[in-house]
VOBA-1610 file (N, C-alpha, C; in pm, whole numbers, padded with zeros to 5 digits, always signed):
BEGIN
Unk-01461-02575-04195Unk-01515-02645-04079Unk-01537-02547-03965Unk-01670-02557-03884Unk-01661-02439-03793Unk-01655-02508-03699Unk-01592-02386-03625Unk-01575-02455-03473Unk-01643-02353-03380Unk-01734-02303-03384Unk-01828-02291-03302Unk-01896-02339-03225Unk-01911-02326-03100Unk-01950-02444-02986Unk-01879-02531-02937Unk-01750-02529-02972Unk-01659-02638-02928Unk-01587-02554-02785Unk-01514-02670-02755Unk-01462-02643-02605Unk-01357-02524-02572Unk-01375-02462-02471Unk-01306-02350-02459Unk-01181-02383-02440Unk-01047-02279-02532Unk-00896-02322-02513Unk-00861-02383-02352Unk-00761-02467-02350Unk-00701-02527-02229Unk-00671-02403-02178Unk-00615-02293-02216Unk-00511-02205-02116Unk-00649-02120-02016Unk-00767-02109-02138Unk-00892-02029-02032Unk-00962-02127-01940Unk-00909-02289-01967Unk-00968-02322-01837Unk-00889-02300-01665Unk-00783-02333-01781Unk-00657-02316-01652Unk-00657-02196-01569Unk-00662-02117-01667Unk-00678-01935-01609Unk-00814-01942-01468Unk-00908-01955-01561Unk-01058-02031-01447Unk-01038-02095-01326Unk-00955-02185-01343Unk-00938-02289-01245Unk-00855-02267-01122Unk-00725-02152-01170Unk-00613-02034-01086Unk-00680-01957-00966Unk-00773-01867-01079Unk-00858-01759-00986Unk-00984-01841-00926Unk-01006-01932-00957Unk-01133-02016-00826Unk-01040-02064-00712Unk-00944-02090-00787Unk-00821-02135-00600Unk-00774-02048-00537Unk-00736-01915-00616Unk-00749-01805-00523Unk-00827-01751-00486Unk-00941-01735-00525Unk-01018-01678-00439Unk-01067-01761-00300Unk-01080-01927-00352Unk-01117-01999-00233Unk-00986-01969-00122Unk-00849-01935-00187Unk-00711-01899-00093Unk-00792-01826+00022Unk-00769-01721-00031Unk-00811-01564+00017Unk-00941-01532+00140Unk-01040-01612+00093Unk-01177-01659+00163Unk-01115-01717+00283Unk-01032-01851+00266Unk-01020-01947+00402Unk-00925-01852+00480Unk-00846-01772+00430Unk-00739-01714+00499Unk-00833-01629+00576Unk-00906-01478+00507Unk-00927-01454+00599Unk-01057-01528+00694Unk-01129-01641+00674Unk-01210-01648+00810Unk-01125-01756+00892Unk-00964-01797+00865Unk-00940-01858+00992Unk-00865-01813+01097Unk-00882-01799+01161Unk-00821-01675+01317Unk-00667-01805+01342Unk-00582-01660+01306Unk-00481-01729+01328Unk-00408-01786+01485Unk-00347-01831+01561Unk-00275-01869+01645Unk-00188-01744+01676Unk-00163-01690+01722Unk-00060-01573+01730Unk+00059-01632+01828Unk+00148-01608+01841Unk+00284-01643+01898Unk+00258-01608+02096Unk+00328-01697+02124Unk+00248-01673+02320Unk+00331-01539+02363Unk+00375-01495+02291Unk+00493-01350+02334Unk+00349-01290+02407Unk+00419-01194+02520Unk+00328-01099+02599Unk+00397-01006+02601Unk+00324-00875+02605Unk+00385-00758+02653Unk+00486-00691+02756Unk+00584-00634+02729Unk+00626-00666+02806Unk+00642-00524+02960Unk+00664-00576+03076Unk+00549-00546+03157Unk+00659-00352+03143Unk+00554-00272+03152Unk+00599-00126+03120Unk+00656-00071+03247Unk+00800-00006+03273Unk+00860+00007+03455Unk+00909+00161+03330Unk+00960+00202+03508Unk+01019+00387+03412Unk+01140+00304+03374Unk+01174+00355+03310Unk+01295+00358+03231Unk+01452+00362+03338Unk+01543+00268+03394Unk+01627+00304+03456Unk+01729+00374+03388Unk+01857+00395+03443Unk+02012+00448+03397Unk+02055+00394+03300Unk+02084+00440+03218Unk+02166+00420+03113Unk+02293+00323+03201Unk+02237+00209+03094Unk+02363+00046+03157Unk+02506+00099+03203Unk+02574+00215+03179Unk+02700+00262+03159Unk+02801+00153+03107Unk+02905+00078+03128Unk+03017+00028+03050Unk+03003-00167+03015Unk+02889-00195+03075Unk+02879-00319+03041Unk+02773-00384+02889Unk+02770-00500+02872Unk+02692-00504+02804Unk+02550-00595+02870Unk+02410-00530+02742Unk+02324-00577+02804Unk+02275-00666+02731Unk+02218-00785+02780Unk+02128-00867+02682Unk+02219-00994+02652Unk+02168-01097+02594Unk+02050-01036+02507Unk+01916-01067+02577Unk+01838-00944+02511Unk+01691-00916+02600Unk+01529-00945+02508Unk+01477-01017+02518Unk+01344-00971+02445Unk+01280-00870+02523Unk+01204-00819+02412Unk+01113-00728+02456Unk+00961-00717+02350Unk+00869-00666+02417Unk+00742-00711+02375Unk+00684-00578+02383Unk+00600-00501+02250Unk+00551-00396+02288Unk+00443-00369+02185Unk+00341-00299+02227Unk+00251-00268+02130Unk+00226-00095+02048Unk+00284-00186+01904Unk+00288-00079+01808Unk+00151-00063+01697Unk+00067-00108+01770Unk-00069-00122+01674Unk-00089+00011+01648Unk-00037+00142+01707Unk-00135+00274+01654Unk-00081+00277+01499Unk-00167+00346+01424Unk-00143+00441+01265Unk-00109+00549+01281Unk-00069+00595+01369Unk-00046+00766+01417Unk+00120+00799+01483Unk+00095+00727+01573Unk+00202+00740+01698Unk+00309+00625+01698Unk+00448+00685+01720Unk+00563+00568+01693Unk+00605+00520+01832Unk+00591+00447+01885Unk+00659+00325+02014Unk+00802+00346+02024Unk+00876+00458+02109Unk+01040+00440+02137Unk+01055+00343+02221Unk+01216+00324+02179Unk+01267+00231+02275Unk+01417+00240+02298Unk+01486+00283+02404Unk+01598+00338+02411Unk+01651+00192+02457Unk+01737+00096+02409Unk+01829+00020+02411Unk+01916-00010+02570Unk+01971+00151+02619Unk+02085+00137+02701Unk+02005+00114+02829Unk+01856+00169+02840Unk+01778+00179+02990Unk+01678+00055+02901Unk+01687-00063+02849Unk+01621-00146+02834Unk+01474-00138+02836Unk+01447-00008+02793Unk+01335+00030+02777Unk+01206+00087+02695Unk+01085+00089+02681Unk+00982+00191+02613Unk+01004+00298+02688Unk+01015+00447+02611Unk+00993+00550+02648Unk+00912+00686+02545Unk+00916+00779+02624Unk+00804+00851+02539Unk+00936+00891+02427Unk+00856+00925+02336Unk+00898+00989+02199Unk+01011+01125+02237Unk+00988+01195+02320Unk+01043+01346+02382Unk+01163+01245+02445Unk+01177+01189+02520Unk+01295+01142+02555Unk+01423+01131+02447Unk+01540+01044+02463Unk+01643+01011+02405Unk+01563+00886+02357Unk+01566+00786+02265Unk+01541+00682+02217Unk+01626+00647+02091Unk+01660+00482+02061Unk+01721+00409+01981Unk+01616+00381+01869Unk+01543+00324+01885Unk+01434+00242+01808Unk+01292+00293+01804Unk+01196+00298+01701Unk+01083+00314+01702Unk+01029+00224+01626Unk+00898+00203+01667Unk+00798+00137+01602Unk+00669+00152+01588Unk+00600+00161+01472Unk+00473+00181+01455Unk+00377+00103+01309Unk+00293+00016+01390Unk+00244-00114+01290Unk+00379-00184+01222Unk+00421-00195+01111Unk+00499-00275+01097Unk+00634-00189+01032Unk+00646-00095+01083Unk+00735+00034+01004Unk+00819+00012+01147Unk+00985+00041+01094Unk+01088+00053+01239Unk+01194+00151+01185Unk+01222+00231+01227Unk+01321+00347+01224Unk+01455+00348+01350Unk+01531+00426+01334Unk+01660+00459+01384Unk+01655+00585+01453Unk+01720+00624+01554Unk+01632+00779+01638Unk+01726+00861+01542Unk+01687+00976+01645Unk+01757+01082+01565Unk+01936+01072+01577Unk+01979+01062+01498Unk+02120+01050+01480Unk+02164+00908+01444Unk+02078+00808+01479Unk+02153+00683+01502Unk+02092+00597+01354Unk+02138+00497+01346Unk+02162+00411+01171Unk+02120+00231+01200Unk+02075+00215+01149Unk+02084+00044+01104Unk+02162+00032+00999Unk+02177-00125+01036Unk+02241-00190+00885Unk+02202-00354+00887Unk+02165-00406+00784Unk+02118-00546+00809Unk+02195-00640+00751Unk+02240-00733+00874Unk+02321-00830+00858Unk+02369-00952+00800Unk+02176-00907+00779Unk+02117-01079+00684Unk+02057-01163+00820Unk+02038-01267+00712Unk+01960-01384+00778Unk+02070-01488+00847Unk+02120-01474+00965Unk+02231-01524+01031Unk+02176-01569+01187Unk+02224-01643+01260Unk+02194-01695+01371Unk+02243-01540+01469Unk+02149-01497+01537Unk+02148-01388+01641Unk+02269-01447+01743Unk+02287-01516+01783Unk+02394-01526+01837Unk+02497-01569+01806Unk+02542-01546+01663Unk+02681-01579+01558Unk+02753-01479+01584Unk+02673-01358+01589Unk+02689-01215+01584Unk+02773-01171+01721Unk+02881-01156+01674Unk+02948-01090+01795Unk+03075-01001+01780Unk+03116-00902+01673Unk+03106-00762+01638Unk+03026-00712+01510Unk+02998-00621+01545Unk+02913-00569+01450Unk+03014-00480+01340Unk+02985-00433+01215Unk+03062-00361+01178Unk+03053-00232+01202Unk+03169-00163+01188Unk+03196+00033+01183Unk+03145+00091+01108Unk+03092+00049+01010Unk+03109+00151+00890Unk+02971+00050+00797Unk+02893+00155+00752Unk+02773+00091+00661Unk+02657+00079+00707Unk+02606+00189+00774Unk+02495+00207+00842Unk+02393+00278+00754Unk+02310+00313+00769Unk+02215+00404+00715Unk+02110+00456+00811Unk+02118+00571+00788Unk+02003+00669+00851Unk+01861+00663+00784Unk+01778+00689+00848Unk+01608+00705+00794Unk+01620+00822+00677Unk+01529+00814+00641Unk+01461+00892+00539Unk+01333+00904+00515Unk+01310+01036+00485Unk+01156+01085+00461Unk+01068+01076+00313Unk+01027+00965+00284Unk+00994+01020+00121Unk+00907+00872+00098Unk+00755+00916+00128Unk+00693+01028+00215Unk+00725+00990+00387Unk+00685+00860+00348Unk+00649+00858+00542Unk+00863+00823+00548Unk+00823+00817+00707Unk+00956+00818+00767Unk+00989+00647+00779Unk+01119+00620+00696Unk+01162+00468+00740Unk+01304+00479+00713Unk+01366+00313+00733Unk+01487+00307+00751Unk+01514+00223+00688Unk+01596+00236+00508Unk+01623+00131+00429Unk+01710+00028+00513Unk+01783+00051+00634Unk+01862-00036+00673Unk+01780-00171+00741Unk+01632-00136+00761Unk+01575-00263+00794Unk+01496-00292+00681Unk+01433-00220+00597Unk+01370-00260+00485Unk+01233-00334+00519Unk+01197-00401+00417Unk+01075-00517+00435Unk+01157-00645+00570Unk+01117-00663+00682Unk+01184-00729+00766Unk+01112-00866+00770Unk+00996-00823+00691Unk+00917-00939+00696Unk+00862-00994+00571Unk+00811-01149+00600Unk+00741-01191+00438Unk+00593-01190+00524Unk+00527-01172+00362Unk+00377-01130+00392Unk+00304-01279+00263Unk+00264-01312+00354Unk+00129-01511+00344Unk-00006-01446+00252Unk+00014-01468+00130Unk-00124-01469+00101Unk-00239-01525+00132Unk-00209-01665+00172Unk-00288-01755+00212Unk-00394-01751+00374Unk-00269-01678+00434Unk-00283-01668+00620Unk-00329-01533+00600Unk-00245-01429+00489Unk-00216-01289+00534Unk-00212-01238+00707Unk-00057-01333+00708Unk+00030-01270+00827Unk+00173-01293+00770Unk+00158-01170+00869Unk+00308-01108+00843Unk+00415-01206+00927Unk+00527-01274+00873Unk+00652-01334+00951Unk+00759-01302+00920Unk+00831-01300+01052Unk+01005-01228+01066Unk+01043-01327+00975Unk+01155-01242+00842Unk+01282-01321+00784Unk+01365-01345+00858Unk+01379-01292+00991Unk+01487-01389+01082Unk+01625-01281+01076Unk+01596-01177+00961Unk+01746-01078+01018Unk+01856-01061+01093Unk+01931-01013+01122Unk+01979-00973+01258Unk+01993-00853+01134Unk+02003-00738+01289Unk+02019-00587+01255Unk+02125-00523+01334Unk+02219-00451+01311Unk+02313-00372+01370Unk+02302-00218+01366Unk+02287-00156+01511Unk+02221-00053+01536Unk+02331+00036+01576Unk+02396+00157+01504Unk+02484+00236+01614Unk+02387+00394+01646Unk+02408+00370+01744Unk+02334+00468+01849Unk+02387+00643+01818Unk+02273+00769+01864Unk+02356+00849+01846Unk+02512+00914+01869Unk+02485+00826+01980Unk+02626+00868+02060Unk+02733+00737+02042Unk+02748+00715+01905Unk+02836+00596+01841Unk+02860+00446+01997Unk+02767+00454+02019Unk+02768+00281+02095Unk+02654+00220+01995Unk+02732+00059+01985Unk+02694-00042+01960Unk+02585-00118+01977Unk+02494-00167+01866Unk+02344-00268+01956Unk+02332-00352+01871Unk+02288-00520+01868Unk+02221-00573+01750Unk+02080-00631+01770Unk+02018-00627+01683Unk+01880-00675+01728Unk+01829-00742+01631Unk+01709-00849+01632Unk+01634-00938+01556Unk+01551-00880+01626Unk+01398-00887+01465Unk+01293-00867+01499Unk+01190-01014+01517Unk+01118-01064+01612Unk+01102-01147+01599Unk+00936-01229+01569Unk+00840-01133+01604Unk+00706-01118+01577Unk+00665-01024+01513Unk+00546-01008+01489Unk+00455-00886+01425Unk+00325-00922+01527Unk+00303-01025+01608Unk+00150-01088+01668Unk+00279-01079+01818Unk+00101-01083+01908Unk+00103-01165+02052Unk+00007-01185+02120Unk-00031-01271+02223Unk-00153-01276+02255Unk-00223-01154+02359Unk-00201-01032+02367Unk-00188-00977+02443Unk-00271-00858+02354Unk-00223-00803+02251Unk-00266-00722+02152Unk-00318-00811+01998Unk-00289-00876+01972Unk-00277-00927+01843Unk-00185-00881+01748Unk-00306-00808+01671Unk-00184-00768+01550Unk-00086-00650+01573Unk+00020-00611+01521Unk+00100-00502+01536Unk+00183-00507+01674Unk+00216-00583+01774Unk+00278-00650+01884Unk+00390-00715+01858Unk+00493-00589+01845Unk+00624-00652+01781Unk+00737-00676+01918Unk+00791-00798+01858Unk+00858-00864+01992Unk+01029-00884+01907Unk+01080-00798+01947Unk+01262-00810+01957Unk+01314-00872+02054Unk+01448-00918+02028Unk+01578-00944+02111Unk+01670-00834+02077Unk+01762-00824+02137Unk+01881-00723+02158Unk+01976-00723+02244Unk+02070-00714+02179Unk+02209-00678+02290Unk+02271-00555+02296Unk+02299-00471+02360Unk+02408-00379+02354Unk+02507-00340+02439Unk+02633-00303+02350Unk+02725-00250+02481Unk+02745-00133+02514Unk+02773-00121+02606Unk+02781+00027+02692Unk+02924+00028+02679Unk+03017-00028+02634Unk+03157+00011+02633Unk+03201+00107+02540Unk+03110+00128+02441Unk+03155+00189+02335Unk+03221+00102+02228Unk+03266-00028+02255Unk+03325-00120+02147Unk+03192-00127+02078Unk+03222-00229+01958Unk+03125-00290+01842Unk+03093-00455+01901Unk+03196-00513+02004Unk+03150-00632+02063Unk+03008-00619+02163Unk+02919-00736+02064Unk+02799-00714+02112Unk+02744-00898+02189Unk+02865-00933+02197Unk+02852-01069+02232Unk+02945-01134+02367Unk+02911-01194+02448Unk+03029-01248+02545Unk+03122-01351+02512
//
């Protein structure tokens, strides 16, 4: 009996029917302009004194890391962006975040930012080069939407010890704002200037 001309197997329609919904995915995603989060930049002052013995925060902060080139510091204790040549805690560039020179993350998990109130001693990790420069201690911080293709915070908290062994914790909390759009990453943070690991009142 031939079966020539008869209907194509169920699994190749199904297969057919997968990739026409993704592609229609992919299409709507990118022509619908997403909503971006109302975070704004946040407004750029020099950099004051290092907080000395209290603690600071917790603080958002709003900054634009859209270049492919150049990394966005941010020194923690003067609640601030500063240039790269300075002392700095944190960098950022597009969706990549590192630890300065000397200093470590470690990620806490997905926990309420203000549960957090010592951080631990011990279990940090430093950046690494291979190739570009990152910091397994924050890892992928974010999930990535096929549908939207935007990037959203897992909600982390991160524990930061500084070069000079003081204490910080931080959530990342955007990748958008209306100010820049994409690459406009917006943190909270606390740190203490006591030198303890209490990062909470």
């Amino acid at each position: 009996m031939s079966r020539g001309g008869g209907r194509p197997p169920i699994l190749v329609l199904v297969l057919a029917a997968a990739f026409v919904l993704l592609v229609a995915a992919l299409v709507i995603g990118a022509l619908t302009k997403p909503e971006y989060p109302p975070y704004r930049l946040s407004v750029a002052t020099v950099a004051g004194a290092p907080t000395g013995d209290s603690l600071v925060g917790p603080a958002i902060y709003t900054l634009d890391a859209s270049s492919t080139v150049d990394w966005r510091a941010f020194d923690v204790a003067r609640r601030a962006s500063v240039p790269p040549t300075e002392k700095w805690d944190l960098a950022f560039r597009r969706f990549h975040v590192v630890a300065g020179p000397g200093a470590a993350i470690q990620d806490l998990g997905a926990v309420p930012f203000d549960s957090v109130g010592l951080v631990p001693e011990q279990g940090y990790l430093p950046n690494v080069a291979d190739p570009d420069t990152t910091n397994p201690g924050v890892g992928k911080w974010y999930s990535y939407s096929m549908l939207s293709h935007l990037l959203t915070s897992r909600h982390h908290v991160y524990a930061l010890r500084t070069a000079d062994s003081h204490y910080a914790k931080f959530e990342l909390l955007a990748y958008y704002c209306a100010d820049v759009g994409v690459a406009c990453i917006t943190f909270r943070f606390a740190y203490q200037g006591d030198g303890s690991r209490r990062v909470r009142k």
